[in-house]
C-alpha positions as CSV (number, residue, x, y, z in Angstrom):
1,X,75.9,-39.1,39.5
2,X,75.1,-41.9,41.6
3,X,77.5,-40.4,44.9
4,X,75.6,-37.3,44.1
5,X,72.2,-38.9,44.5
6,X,73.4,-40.9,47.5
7,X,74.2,-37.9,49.0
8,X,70.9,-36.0,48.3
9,X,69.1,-38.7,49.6
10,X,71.3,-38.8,52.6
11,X,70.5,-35.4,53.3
12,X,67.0,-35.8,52.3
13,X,66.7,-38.5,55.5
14,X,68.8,-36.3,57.8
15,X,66.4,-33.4,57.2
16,X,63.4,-35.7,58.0
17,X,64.7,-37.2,60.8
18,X,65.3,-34.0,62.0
19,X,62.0,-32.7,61.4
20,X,60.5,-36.0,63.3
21,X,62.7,-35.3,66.6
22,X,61.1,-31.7,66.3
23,X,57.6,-33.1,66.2
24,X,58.4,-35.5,69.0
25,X,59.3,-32.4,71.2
26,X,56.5,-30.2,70.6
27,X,54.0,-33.0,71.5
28,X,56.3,-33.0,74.6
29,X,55.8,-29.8,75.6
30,X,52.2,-29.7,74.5
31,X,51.5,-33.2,77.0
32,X,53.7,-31.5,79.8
33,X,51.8,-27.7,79.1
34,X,48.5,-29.8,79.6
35,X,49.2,-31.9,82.6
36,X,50.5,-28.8,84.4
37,X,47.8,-26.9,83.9
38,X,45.0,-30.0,84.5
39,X,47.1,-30.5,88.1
40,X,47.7,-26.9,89.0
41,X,43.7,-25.3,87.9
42,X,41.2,-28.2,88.2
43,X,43.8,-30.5,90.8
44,X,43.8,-33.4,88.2
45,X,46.3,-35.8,88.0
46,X,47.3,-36.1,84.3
47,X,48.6,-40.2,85.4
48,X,44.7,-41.0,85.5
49,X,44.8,-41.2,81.9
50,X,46.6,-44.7,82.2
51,X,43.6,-46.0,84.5
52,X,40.5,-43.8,82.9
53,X,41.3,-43.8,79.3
54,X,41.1,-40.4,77.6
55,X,37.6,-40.8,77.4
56,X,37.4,-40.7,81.2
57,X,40.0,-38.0,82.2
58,X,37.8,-35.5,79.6
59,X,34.7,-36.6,81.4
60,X,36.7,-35.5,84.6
61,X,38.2,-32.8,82.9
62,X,34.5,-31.3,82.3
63,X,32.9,-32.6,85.9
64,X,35.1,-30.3,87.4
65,X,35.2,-27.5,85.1
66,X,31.5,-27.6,85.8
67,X,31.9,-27.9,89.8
68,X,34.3,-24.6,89.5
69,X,32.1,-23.0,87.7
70,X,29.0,-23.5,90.0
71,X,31.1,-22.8,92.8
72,X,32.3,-19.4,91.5
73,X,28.9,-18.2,90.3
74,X,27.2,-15.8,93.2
75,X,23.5,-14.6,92.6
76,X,23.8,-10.5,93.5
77,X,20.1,-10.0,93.3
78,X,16.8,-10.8,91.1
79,X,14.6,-8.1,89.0
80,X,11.1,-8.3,87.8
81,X,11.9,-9.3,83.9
82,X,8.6,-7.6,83.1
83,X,10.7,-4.4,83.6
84,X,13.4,-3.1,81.8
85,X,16.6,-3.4,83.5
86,X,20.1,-2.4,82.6
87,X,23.2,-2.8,84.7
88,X,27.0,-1.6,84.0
89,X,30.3,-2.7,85.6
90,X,31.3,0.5,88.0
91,X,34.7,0.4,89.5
92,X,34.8,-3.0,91.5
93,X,30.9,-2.8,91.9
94,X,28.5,-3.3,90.0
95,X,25.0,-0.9,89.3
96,X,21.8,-2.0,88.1
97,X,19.0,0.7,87.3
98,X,15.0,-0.6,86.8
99,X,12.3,2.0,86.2
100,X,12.3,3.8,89.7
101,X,15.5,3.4,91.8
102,X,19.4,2.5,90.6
103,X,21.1,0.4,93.4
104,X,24.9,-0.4,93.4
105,X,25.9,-4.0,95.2
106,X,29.7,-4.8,96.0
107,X,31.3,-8.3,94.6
108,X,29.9,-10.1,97.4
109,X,25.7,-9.1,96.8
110,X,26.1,-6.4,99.4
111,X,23.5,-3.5,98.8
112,X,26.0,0.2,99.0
113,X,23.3,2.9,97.8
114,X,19.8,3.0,96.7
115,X,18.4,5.9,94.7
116,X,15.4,6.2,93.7
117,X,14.7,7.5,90.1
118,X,11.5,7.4,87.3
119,X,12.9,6.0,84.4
120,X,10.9,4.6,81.7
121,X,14.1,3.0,79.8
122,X,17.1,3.1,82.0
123,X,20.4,2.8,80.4
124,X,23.8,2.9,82.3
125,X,27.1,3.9,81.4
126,X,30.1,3.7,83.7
127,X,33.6,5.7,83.7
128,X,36.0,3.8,86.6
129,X,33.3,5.6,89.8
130,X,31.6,8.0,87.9
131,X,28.1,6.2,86.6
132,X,26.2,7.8,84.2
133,X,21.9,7.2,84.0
134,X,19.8,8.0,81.2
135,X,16.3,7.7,80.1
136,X,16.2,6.2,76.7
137,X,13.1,7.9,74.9
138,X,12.8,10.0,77.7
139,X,14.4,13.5,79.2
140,X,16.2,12.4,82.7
141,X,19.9,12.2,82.8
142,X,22.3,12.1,86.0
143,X,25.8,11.6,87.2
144,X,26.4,9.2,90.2
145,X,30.0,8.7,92.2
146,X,29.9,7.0,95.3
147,X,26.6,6.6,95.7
148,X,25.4,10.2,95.7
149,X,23.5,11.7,92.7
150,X,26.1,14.4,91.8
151,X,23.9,16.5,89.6
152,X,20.5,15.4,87.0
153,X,19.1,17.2,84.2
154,X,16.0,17.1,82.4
155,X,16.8,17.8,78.9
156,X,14.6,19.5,75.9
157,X,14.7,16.5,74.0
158,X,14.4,13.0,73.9
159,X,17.0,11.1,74.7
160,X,18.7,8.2,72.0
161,X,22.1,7.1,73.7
162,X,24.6,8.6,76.0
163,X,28.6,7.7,76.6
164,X,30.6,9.0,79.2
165,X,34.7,8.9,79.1
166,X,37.0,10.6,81.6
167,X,36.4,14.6,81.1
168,X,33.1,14.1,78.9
169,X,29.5,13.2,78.5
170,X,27.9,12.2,75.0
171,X,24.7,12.9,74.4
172,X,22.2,11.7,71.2
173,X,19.1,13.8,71.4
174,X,16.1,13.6,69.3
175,X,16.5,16.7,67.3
176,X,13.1,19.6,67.7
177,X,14.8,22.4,65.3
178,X,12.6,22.1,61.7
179,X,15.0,20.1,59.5
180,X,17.4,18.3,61.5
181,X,17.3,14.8,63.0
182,X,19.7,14.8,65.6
183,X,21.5,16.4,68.2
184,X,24.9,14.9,69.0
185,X,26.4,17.0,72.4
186,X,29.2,17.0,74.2
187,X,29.0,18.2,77.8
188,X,32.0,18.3,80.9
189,X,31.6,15.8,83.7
190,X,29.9,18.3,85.8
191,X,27.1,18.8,84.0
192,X,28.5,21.7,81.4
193,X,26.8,21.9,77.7
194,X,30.5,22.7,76.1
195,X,29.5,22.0,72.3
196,X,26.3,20.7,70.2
197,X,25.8,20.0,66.7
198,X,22.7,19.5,64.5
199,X,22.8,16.6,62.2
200,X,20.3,16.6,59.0
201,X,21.7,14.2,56.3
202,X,21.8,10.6,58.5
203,X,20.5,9.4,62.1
204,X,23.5,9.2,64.7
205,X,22.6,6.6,66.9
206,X,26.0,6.0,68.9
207,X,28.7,8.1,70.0
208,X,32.2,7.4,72.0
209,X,35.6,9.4,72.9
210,X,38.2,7.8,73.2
211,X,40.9,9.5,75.4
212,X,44.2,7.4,74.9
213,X,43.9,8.1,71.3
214,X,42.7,11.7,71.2
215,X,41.5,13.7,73.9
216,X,39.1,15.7,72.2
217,X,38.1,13.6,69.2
218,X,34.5,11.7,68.9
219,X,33.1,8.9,67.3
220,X,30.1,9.2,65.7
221,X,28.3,6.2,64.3
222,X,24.9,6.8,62.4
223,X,22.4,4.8,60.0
């Protein structure tokens, strides 16, 4: 019994032992993960922790997060908060639509088109160029690529939310037909009415396709 214990607790020290060296090398790796990412993002030499303390390499550590981050932030251009504004990644631009014009700036502030538009809410959506504008509460809607208005409607009904995707345009209408609440439509990218449906039992107030899952299947979300 005793060579038996002996041996248990031989094996018992081995496996902790082992399990100690483990440890040892995964700090390792964490502290050399670390000091090559302080040197080779924020230029930080991890050895300053022998001089600075902890303390003082993660006051440097945020200093110069800080500084990078100051130094990569570019103001593209100032709005009048008093009036709605939306804006919407497009492509490698970037749009931004008040109440009368929708303007489209490159990555480095530069101004590429002006449009002029009367929009009480706007609302953007984008599809890699093609940008879509709405008028939330109101009846305006209008397809923009490169700059250039590529056709605008003015609908029957108020407008609720709009989605555009690769070969379609959602639209959420404010329904006039006696007994329904909603319209939900589905129109091409040129400007086509393809389907519509009347909704009576709940209020849609969002709608989305997506194509890598099914091309023509919707997403419907109501209250």
């Amino acid at each position: 019994m005793s060579e038996k214990k002996e041996k248990t607790n031989d094996k018992r020290k081995k496996n902790k032992g082992l399990g100690l060296k483990r440890l040892a090398l995964f700090l390792l790796i964490i502290i050399l993960t670390s000091s090559v990412a302080l040197y080779a993002f924020l230029e930080i030499n991890p050895v300053r922790i022998f001089s600075e303390g902890i303390t003082g390499l993660y006051n440097t550590v945020i200093s110069k997060g800080k500084d990078e981050l100051t130094q990569k932030t570019r103001t593209i251009t100032t709005y009048n908060t008093n009036k709605p504004v939306h804006m919407a990644a497009a492509s490698s631009n970037i749009a931004v639509a008040d109440s009368d014009s929708v303007r489209i700036y490159d990555a480095e502030g530069v101004e590429k088109a002006y449009i002029p538009v009367s929009l009480n809410r706007p609302f953007i959506q984008s599809y890699k160029k093609n940008i879509l504008i709405s008028d939330i509460k109101g009846r305006y809607l209008a397809v923009i690529n490169d700059g250039k208005i590529l056709w605008q409607r003015h609908l029957e009904e108020d407008i609720v939310f709009t989605n555009i995707s690769d070969n379609w345009i959602l639209i959420i209408t404010k329904s006039k037909e006696s007994g329904y609440k909603r319209t939900v439509r589905a129109w091409t990218i040129d400007g086509q009415e393809v389907a519509y449906r009347n909704i009576s039992n709940y209020y849609p107030v969002a709608a989305w396709h997506y194509p890598e899952f099914e091309k023509s299947t919707f997403l419907i979300n109501g209250v």
